[in-house]
N, C-alpha and C positions, 0 to 999 in steps of 0.2 A: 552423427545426426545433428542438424543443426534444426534447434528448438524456437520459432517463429508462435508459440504460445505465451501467455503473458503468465511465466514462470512456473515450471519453472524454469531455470536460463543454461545456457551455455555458460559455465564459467574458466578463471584460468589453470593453467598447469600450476601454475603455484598455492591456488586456492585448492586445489587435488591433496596436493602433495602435503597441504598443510594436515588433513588428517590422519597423514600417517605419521604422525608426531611421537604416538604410542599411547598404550593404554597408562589410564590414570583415575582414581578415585576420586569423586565429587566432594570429600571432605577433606582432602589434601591442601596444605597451603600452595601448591603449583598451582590447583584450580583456582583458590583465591586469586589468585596474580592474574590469571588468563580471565576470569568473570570480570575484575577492576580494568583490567585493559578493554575489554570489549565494551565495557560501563562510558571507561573515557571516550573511549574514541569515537562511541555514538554522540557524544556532546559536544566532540570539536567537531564533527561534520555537520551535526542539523541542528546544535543550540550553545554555539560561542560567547553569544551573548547572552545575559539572567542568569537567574539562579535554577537551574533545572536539573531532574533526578530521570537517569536512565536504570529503564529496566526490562534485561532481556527475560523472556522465559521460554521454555522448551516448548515448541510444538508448534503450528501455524502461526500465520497473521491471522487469523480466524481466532485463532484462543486468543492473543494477544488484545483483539479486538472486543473481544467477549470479557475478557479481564474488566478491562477499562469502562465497558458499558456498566457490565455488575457493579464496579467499583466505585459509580462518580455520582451517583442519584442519592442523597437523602431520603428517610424514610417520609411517607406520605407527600415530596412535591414529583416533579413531573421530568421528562425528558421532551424537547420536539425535536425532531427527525424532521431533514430535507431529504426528500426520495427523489430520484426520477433516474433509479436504475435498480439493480436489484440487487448491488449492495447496499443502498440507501434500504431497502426493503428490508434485507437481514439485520442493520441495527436493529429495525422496528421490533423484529423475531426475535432477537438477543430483549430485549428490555423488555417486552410481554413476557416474555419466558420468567423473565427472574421480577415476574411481579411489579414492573416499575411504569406508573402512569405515562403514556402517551400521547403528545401531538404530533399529526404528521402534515407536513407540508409537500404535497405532490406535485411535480411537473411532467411532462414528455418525456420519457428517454434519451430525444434527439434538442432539449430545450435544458438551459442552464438554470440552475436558483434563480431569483430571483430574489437579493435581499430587504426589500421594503416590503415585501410576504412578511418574513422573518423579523424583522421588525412592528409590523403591527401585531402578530401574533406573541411576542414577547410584551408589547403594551397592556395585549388585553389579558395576559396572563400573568399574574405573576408568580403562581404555583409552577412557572417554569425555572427548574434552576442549570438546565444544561440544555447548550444545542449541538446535536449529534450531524455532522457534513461529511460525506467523501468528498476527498480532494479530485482524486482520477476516478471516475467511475467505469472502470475496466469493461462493463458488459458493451459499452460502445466507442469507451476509449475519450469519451469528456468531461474537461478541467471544467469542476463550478469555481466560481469567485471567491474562494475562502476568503482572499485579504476583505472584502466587501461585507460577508457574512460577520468577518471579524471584528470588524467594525462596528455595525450595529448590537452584536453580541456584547462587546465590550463597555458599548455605549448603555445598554440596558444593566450594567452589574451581572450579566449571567458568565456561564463557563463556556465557552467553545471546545469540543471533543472532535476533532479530525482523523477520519480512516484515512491516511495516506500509505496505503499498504502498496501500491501501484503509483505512487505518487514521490516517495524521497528518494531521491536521487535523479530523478528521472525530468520531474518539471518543478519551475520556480516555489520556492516556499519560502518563508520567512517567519518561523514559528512567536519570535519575540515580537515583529512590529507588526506582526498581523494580527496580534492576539488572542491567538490560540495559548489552549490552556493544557490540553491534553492532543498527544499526538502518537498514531498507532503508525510504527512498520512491520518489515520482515526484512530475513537475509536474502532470500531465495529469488528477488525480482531484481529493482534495479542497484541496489550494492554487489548483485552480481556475487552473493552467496549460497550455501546447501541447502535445502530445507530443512527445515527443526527446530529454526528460532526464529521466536517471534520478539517485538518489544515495544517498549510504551515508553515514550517521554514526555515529563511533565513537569511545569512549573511546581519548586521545592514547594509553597502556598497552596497548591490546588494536594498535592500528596499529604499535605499535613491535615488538610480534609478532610479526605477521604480515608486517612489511620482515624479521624473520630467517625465514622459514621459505622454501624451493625454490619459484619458480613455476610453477605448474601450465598457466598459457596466458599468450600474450602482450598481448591485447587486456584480457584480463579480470581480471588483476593487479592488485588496488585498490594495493598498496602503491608502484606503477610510477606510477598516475595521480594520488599524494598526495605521492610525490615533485616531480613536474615543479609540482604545485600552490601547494608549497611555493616552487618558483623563478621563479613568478609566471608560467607557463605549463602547456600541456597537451602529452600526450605523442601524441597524434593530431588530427585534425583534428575540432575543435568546430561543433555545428550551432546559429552564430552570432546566429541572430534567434532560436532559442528560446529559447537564456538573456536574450537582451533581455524574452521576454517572460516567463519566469518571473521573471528582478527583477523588473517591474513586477507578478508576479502577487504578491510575496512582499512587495513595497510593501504591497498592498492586505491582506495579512493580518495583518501586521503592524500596521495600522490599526485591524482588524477587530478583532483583538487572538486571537489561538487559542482560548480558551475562551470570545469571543464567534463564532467560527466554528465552535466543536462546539456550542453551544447555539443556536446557528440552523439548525443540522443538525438538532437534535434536536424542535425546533418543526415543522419540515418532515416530519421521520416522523412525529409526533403528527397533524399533520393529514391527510396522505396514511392511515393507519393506520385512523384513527375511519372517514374514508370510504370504503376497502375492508371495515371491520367492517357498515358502511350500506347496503352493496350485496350482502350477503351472501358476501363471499371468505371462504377460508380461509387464515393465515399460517400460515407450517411452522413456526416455531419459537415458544413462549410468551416474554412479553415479556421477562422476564431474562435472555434471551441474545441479541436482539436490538440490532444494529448500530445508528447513527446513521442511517448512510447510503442502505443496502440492505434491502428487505422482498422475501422471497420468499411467491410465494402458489400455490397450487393452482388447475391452471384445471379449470374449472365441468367439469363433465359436456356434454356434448356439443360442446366448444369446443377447438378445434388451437391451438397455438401460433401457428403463421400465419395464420390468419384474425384471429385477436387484435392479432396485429402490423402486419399490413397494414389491419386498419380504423381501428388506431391513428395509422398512419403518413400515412394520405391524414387525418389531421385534424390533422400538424404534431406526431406525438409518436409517439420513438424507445421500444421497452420492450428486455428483454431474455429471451433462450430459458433456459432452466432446463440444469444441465450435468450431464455424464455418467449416472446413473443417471435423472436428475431431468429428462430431457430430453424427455423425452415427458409429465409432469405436473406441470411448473411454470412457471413463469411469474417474473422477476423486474426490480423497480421502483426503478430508482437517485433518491436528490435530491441529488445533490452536483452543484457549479457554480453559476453565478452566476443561480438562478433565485428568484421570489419565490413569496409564498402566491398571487398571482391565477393564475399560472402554474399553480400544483398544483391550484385550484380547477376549471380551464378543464380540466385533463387526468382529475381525476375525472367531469367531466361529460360529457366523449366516451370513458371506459370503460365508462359507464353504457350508453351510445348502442350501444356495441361487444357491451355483453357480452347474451347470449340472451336 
């Protein structure tokens, strides 16, 4: 089955194979080795440069994400939130939930940040101490301007917190000179590993921060899980063969090299792209704001979502429902994972089949 949803992915034989390694205890020095490796490697792939502290933890990009919201607000100032999709909406859900003042800055779904928003709203505030951005906003598949956000963020003394859960590996980032402070992934999208880890990488500065501020939860305290990280274990219990297989998936990018992995990404929208231009689709968004990874498209006039998916699916390929608003007139087409062009060739040629 080849998975055309935005993760989780198609991955490799080798990234398979890696969790049949064998069973192993979370407080074994093996695991120490296998957590430090998986610690380094996320540093030489998305933070070469600075001083920055990785931290995987078990379970989504969603916990991962939730970690770092809990963990980055001081008590009594503020969070602002750029939305204009409906992960932008769930930081908003994560920081009311755990009690943390909010500003939100809204746009279109189908319309980018805007950072001179984000800058006068940092002016007139200064009970702001963190700006919350997705990089890729998955629900339609559009890059906002972090490096631009970063900038005024920077410029204001505030922290920049980036979801790039859908975003590392996949499209251009630069966490040191764009000035991000705090940056969220996952294994399971485009490093092209299992689901069950998530992680947060952060300027060593901004972590030492956030070890002085009150914990909000007990699971989800990044500064609790970068402690124990630091003593060459985990503060709960690790799901052991996924990081077996994310090392090995972090092997293969590391190979790949990161900006040969967003440039093969981005060869794979071009061709998936022309042949939805071919077959007469409509994409929601014009190409300058369009993702690496994810193309959202409008379906046809007389055609459901599930008739699309399910004539897709008896031919061997996953797509995805269109969300919230968009849910009843879109349609959307992941290529991230370990697939090639004859793969995307064969799956335009049974949308063709599929579509009226």
């Amino acid at each position: 089955m080849i998975l055309l949803n935005p993760g989780p992915v198609n991955v490799s034989r080798r990234v398979t194979d890696a969790m049949a390694r064998g069973d192993l205890c979370h407080r074994e020095p093996e695991f120490s080795d296998l957590l430090e490796s998986v610690r380094q490697k996320l540093l030489r792939a998305f933070a070469p440069a600075g001083d920055w502290v990785a931290v995987p933890i078990t379970g989504s990009g969603t916990l991962a994400l939730e970690a770092a919201v809990s963990s980055a607000v001081s008590a009594g100032r503020k969070m602002l939130v750029v939305q204009n999709g409906v992960y932008g909406a769930r930081i908003r859900e994560m920081a009311e939930t755990h009690d943390i003042d909010t500003v939100v800055l809204e746009w279109p779904w189908t319309e980018r940040a805007e950072p001179v928003r984000v800058s006068e709203a940092l002016a007139a505030d200064p009970e702001i101490e963190v700006v919350a951005a997705v990089h890729h906003e998955t629900t339609t598949g559009l890059r906002n301007p972090i490096e631009a956000i970063g900038r005024v963020v920077r410029d204001a003394g505030r922290v920049l917190l980036v979801d790039s859960i859908s975003g590392l590996a996949g499209d251009p980032i630069e966490l040191d000179a764009w000035g991000v402070g705090i940056c969220v992934g996952v294994a399971n999208k485009c490093i092209q590993g299992i689901p069950g880890v998530g992680f947060v990488l952060a300027r060593r500065t901004e972590m030492e921060r956030m070890a002085g501020l009150a914990p909000r939860t007990v699971y989800l305290h990044l500064p609790r899980h970068h402690a124990a990280h630091e003593k060459h274990t985990v503060p709960f219990t690790a799901a052991v063969q996924v990081f077996y297989a994310l090392d090995e998936a972090l092997d293969e990018l590391l190979e790949e090299t990161v900006a040969g992995r967003v440039e093969r990404y981005a060869r794979a929208a071009r061709q998936l792209r022309t042949g939805f231009e071919r077959l007469g689709l409509e994409i929601l968004l014009p190409e300058e704001r369009r993702s690496n990874s994810i193309t959202t498209l409008r379906l046809p006039a007389g055609t459901t979502y599930s008739s699309l998916h399910d004539a897709l699916k008896r031919d061997g390929f996953v797509i995805y429902e269109g969300q919230g608003q968009l849910g009843s007139t879109a349609f959307r087409v992941a290529n991230m994972g370990a697939l090639g062009s004859a793969d995307f060739d064969r799956f335009l040629e049974c949308l063709e089949r599929a579509l009226p």
